[in-house]
C-alpha positions as CSV (number, residue, x, y, z in Angstrom):
1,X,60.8,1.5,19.2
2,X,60.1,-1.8,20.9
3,X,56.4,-0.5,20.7
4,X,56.8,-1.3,16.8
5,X,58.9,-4.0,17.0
6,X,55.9,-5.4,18.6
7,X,53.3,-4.4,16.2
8,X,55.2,-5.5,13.9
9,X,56.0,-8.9,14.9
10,X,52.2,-9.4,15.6
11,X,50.8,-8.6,12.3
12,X,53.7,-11.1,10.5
13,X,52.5,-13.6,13.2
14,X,48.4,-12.9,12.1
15,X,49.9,-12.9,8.5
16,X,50.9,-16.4,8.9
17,X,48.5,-17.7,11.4
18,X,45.9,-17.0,8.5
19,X,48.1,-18.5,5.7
20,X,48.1,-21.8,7.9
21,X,44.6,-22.4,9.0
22,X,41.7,-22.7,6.5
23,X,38.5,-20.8,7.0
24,X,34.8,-21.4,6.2
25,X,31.4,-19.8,5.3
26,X,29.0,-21.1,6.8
27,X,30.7,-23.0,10.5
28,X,27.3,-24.5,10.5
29,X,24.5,-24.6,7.6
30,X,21.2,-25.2,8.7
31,X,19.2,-26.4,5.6
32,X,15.9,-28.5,4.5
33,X,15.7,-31.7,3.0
34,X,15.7,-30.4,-1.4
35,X,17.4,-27.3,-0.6
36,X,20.1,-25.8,-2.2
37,X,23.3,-24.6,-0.6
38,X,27.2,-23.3,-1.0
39,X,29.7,-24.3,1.1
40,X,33.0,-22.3,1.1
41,X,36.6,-23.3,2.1
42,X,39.3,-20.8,2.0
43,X,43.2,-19.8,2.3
44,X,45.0,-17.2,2.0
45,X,47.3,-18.3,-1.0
46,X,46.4,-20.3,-4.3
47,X,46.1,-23.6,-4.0
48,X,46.6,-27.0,-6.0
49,X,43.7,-29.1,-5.8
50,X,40.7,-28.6,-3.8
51,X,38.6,-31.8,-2.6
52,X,35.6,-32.3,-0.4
53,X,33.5,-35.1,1.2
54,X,30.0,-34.7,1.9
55,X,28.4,-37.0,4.1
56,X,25.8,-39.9,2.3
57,X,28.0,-39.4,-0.8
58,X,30.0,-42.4,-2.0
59,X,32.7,-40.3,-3.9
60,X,35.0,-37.7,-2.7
61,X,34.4,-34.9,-4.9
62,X,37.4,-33.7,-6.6
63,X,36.5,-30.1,-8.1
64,X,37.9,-27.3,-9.7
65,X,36.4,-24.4,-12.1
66,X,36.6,-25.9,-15.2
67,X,35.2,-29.3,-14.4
68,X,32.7,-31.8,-12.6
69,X,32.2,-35.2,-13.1
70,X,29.6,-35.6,-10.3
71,X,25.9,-34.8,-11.3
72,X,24.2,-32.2,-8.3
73,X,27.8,-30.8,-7.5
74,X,29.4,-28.7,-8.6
75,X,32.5,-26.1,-8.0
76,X,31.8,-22.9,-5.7
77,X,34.4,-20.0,-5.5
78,X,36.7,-17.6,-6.8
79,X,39.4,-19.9,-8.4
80,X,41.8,-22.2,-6.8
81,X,44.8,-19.7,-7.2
82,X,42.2,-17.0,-5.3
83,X,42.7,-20.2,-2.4
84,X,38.7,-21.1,-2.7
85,X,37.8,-24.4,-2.3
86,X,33.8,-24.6,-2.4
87,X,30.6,-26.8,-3.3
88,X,27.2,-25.5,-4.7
89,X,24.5,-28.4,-3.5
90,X,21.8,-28.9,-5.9
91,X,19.6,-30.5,-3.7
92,X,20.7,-31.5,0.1
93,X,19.4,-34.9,1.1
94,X,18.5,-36.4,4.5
95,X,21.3,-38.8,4.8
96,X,23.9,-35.1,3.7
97,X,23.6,-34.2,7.4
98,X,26.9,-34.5,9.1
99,X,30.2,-32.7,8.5
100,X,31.4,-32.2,5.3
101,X,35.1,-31.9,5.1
102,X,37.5,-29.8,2.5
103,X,41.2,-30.8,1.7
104,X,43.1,-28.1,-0.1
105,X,46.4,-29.0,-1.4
106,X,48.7,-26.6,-0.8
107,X,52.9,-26.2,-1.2
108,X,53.3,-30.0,-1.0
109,X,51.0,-30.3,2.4
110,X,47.4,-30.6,2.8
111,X,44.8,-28.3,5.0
112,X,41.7,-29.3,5.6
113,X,38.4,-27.6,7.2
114,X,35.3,-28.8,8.5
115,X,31.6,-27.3,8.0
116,X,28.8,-28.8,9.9
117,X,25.7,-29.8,7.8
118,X,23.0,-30.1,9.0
119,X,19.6,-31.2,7.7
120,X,16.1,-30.8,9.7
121,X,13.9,-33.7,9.7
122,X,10.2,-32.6,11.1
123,X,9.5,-33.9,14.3
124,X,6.3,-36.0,15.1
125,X,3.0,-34.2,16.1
126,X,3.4,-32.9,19.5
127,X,1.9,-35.0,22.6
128,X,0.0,-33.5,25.5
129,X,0.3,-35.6,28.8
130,X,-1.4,-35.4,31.9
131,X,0.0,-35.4,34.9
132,X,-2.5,-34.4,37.0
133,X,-5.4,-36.7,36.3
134,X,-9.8,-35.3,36.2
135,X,-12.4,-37.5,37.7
136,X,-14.4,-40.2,35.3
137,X,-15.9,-37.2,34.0
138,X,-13.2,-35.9,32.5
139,X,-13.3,-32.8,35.1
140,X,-11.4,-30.8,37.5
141,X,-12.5,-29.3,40.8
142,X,-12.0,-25.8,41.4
143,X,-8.4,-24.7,43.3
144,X,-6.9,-28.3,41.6
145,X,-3.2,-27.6,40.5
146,X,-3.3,-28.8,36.7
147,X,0.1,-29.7,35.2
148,X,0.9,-31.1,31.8
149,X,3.6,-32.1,30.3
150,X,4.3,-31.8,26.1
151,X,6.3,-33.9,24.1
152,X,7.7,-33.6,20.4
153,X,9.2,-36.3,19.1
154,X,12.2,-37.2,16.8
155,X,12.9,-33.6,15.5
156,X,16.7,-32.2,13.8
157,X,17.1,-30.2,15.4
158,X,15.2,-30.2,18.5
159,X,11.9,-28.2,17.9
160,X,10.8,-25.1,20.4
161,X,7.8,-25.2,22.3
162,X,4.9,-22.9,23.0
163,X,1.8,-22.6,25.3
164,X,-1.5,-21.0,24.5
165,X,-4.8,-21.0,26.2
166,X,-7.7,-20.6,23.0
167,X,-5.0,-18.6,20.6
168,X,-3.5,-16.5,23.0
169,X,-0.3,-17.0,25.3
170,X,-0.9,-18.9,28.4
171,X,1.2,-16.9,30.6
172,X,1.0,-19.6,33.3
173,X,4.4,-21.1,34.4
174,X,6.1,-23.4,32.5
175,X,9.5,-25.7,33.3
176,X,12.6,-24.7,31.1
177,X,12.7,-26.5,27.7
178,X,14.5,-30.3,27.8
179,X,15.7,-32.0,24.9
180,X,16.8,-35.1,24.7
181,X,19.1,-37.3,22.1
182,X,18.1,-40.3,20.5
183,X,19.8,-42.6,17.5
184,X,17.1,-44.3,15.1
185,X,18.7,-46.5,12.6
186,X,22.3,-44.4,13.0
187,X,20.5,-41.2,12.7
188,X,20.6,-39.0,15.2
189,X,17.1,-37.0,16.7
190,X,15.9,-35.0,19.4
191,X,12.7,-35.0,21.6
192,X,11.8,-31.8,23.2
193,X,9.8,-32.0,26.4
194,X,7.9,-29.2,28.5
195,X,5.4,-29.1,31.6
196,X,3.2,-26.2,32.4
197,X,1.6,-25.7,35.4
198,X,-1.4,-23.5,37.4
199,X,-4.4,-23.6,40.1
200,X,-7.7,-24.0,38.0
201,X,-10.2,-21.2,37.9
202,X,-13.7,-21.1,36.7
203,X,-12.8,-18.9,33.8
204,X,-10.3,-22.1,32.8
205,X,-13.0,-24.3,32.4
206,X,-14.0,-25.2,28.6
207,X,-10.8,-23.4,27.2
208,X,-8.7,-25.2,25.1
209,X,-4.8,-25.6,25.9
210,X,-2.7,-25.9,22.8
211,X,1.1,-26.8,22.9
212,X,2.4,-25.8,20.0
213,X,6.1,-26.9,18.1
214,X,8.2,-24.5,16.0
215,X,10.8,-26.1,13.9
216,X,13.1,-25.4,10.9
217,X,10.7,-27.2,8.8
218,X,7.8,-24.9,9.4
219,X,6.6,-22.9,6.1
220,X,3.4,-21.3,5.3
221,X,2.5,-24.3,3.5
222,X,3.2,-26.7,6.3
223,X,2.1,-24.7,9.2
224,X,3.2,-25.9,13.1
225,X,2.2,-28.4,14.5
226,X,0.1,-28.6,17.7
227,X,-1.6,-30.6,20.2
228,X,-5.1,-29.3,22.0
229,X,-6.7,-30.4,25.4
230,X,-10.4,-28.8,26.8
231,X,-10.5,-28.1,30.3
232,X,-13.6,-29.1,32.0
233,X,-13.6,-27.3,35.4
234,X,-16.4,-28.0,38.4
235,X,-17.2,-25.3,40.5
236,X,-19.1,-23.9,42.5
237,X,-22.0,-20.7,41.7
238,X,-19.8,-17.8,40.9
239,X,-20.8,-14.6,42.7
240,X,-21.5,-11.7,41.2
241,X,-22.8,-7.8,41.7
242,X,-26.5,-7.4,43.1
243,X,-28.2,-7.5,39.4
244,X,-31.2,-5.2,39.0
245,X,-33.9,-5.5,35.9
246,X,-35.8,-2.5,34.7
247,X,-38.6,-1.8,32.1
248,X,-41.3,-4.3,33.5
249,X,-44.5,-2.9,33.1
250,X,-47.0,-2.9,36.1
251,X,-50.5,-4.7,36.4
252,X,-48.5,-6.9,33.5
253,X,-46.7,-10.4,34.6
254,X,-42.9,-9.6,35.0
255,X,-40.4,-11.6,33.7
256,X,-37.3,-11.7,35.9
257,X,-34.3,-13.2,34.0
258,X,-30.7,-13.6,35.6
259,X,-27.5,-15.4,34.4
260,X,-25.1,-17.4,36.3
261,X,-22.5,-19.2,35.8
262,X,-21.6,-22.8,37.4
263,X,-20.6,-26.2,37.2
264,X,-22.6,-28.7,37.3
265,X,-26.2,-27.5,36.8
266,X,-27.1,-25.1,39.9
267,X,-30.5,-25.7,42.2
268,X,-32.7,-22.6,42.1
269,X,-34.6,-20.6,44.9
270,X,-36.0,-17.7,45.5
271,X,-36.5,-15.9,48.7
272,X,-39.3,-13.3,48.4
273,X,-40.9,-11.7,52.0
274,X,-39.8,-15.1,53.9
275,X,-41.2,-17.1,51.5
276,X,-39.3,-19.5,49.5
277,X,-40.0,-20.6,45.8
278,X,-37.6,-23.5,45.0
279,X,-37.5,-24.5,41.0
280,X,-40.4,-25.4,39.1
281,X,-43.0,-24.1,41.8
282,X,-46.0,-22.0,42.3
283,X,-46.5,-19.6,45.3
284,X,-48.9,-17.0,45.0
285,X,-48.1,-14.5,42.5
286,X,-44.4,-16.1,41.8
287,X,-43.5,-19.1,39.9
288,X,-39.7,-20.2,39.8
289,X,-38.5,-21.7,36.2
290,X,-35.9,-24.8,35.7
291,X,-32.6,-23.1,34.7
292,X,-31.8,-23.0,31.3
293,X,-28.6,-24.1,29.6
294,X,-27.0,-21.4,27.4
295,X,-23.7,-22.9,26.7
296,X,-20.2,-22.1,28.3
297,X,-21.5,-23.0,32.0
298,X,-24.3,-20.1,31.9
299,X,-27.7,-20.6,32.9
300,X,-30.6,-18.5,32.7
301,X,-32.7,-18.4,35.7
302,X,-36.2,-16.9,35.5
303,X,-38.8,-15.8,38.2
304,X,-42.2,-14.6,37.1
305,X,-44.2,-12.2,38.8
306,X,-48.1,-11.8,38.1
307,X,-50.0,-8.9,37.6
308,X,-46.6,-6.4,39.1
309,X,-47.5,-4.1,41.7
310,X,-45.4,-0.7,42.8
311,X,-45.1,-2.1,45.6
312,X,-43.0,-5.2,44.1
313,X,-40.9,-2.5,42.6
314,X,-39.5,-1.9,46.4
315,X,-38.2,-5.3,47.2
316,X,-35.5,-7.3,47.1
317,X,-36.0,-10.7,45.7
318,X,-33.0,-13.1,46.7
319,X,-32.0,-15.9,44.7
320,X,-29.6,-18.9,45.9
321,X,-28.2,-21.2,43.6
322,X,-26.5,-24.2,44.9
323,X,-24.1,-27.5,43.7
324,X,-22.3,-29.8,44.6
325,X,-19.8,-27.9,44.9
326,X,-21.2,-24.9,47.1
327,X,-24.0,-22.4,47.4
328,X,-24.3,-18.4,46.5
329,X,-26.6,-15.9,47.5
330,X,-27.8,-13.3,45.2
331,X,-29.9,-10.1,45.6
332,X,-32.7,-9.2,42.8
333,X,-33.9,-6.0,42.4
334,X,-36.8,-4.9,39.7
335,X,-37.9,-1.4,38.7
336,X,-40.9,-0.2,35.8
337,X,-38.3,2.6,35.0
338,X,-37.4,2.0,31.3
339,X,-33.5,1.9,32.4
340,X,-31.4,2.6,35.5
341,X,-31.2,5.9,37.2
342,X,-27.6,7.6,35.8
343,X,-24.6,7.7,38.4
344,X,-23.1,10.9,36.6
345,X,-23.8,13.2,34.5
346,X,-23.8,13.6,31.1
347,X,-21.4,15.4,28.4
348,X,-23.9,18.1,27.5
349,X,-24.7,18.9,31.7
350,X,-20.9,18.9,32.3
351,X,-20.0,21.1,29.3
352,X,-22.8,23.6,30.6
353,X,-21.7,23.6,33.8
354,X,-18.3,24.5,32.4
355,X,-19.7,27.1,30.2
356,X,-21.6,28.5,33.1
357,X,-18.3,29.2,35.2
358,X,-16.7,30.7,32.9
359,X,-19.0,33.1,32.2
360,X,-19.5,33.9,35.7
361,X,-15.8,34.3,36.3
362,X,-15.4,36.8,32.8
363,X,-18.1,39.1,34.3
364,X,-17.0,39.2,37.8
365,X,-13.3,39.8,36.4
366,X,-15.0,42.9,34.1
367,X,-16.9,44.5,37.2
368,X,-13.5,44.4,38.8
369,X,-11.8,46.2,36.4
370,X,-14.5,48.4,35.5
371,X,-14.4,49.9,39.3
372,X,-10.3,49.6,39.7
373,X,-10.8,52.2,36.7
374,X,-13.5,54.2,36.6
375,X,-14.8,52.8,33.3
376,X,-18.4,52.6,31.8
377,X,-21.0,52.3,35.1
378,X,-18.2,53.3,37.9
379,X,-17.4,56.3,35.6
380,X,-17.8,60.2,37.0
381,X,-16.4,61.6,40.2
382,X,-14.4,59.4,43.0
383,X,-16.6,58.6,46.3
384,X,-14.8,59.4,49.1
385,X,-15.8,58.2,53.1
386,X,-16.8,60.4,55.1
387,X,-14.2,60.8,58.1
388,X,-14.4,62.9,61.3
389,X,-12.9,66.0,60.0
390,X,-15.0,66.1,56.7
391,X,-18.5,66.3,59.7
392,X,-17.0,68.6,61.9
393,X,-16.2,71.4,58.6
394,X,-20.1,70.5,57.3
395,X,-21.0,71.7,60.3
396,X,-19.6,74.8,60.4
397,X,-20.2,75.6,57.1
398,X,-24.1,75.0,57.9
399,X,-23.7,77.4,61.2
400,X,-22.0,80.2,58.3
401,X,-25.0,79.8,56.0
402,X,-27.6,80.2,59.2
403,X,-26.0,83.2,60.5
404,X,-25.8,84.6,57.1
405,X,-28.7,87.7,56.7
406,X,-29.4,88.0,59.8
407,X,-29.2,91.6,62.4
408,X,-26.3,91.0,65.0
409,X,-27.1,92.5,68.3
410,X,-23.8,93.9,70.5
411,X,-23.2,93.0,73.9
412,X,-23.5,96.6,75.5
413,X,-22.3,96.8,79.4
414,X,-24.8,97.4,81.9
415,X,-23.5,100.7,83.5
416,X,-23.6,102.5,80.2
């Protein structure tokens, strides 16, 4: 009973707490400067007059169904004895952001609710800052911790921020997102700020960072906005597996040609039986080129052989390319074969192989059964082994077929 009682009791309260507050759709309206928008206000009983002030509007707006005075506004709702007080926005302006504020007049007494308003300005393009600072070059060494720091400006609300390394995430660590509040002439704008942070790498070096800002005001016609930096990274040669070059044609002058990647320009020399061929020189047989530039940090280093012999084919040619920065050592090796000897086999070998097995294993299985049953080859009497007993009654029966035919003389006594 008191259960009830209870129930009761809380639904009348609910009942009444709902009658006595007034509720809206949206709490908060996000919008663009030119769009439009309703704002609802509601109670649970009819009410007398329903008015509303909107922020950058110099009337209070005094609306019902059946009238409006004020061009751009107009009523929005069911009816005031439905307890709907509402506003359809033509267009919102700039100066609209704020809180707009209902007043329904209800049973002698005014209620009043409040919806926030708010409408996004774009922020300025976004700023990328250094905070760890290149040489007068505009580079970084190799191993140097690069930090950053973006910076968008004067957005409502605050705009988000992303990092990407040439279109694609950068995945490096970042600090959490700060935004700070600013009033320019009594409006109110945030500034979102973000640092990122990693050790350089060769493979960093002439990428381009982007940080990029995503705000309300994004559409597909107005795209985010972004801010680039290239990364210009010094190292030092970067090693790499001993290369090998094939198809060079004996009693013929071999081109050797190798890639490698550094930063600045390498040195060049070659190592072949002791002797050393620096860059742009003659020895014998050899001449070592000036590296070429190929873009991205590659060069294209070339050693020429005249008139190839086999036995060039068996050695190793070692090339050392050197910086600033540091030195690596490489090893060379050349071959007339028309490409390189294969590590594994091919799809057709393995499938024979396979095919090969198989067929084995069928026709030992087949010989198996063949003998476990007597069939086809195996067929006709059983084979026994011959045993002790089986010797012993051949015997005999040889001794039987002997004795067979012949006269049998009987052992007389001597005293008859």
């Amino acid at each position: 009973m008191s259960r009830i009682v209870f129930i009761c009791l809380a639904a009348i309260l609910t009942d009444a707490l709902t009658w006595a507050q007034v509720n809206v759709e949206p709490n908060t309206a996000l919008l663009n400067e030119g769009d439009r928008t309703e704002l609802l206000c509601r109670y649970g009983r009819s009410i007398n007059y329903c008015r509303i002030e909107i922020p950058g509007e110099q009337k209070v707006l005094n609306l019902s169904p059946e009238w409006s005075k004020t061009p751009g506004f107009t009523y929005f709702g069911a009816g005031l004895t439905a307890g709907q007080c509402g506003v359809s926005i033509e267009r919102v302006k700039a100066s609209n952001n704020g809180q707009v504020k209902c007043s329904l007049g209800v049973e002698g007494e005014e209620l009043s609710g409040t919806i926030d308003l708010v409408v996004a300005l774009r922020p300025q393009q976004p700023i990328i800052e250094l905070l760890s600072r290149p040489n007068r070059e505009g580079y970084f060494n190799e191993g140097t911790e690069f930090r950053a720091r973006c910076s968008v400006r004067d957005g409502r609300p605050p705009a988000n921020i992303s990092w990407y390394i040439d279109n694609m995430p950068a995945n490096k660590r970042t600090t959490p997102l700060e935004v700070m509040s600013s009033t320019n002439d009594n409006v109110e704008l945030s500034t979102s700020v973000q640092e990122i942070q990693w050790h350089l790498s060769p493979e960093d070096s002439n990428r381009k960072l982007v940080c990029r800002s995503h705000h309300q005001t994004d559409r597909e016609s107005v795209p985010p906005q972004e801010a680039a930096y290239i990364i210009n990274v010094r190292y030092a040669p970067v090693h790499q597996p001993d290369a090998a070059v094939y198809g060079l044609y004996l009693e013929h002058t071999a081109i050797v040609n190798i890639t490698i990647r550094a930063s600045p320009q390498p040195k060049i020399e070659w190592t072949i039986d002791g002797a050393i061929v620096g860059q742009g020189r003659t020895d014998g047989r050899y001449s070592a080129y000036e590296p070429q530039y190929l873009g991205n940090d590659e060069y294209n280093v070339t050693l020429a052989i005249a008139g190839l012999t086999l036995e060039d084919t068996t050695k190793i040619y070692n090339l050392r390319a050197s910086n600033e920065l540091g030195l690596t050592d490489y090893q060379v090796r050349i071959s007339s074969s028309s490409k390189p000897p294969s590590s594994s086999l091919d799809v057709a070998a393995i499938v024979g192989i396979v095919v090969a097995v198989a067929v084995l294993v069928l026709v030992v299985l087949l010989i198996v059964f063949a003998r476990a049953t007597g069939r086809w080859c195996f067929g006709g009497k059983s084979i026994k082994t011959p045993t002790n007993e089986t010797q012993i009654d051949k015997q005999l029966e040889l001794g039987a077929q002997q004795n067979h035919g012949q006269n049998v003389h009987s052992w007389k006594h001597p005293m008859a």
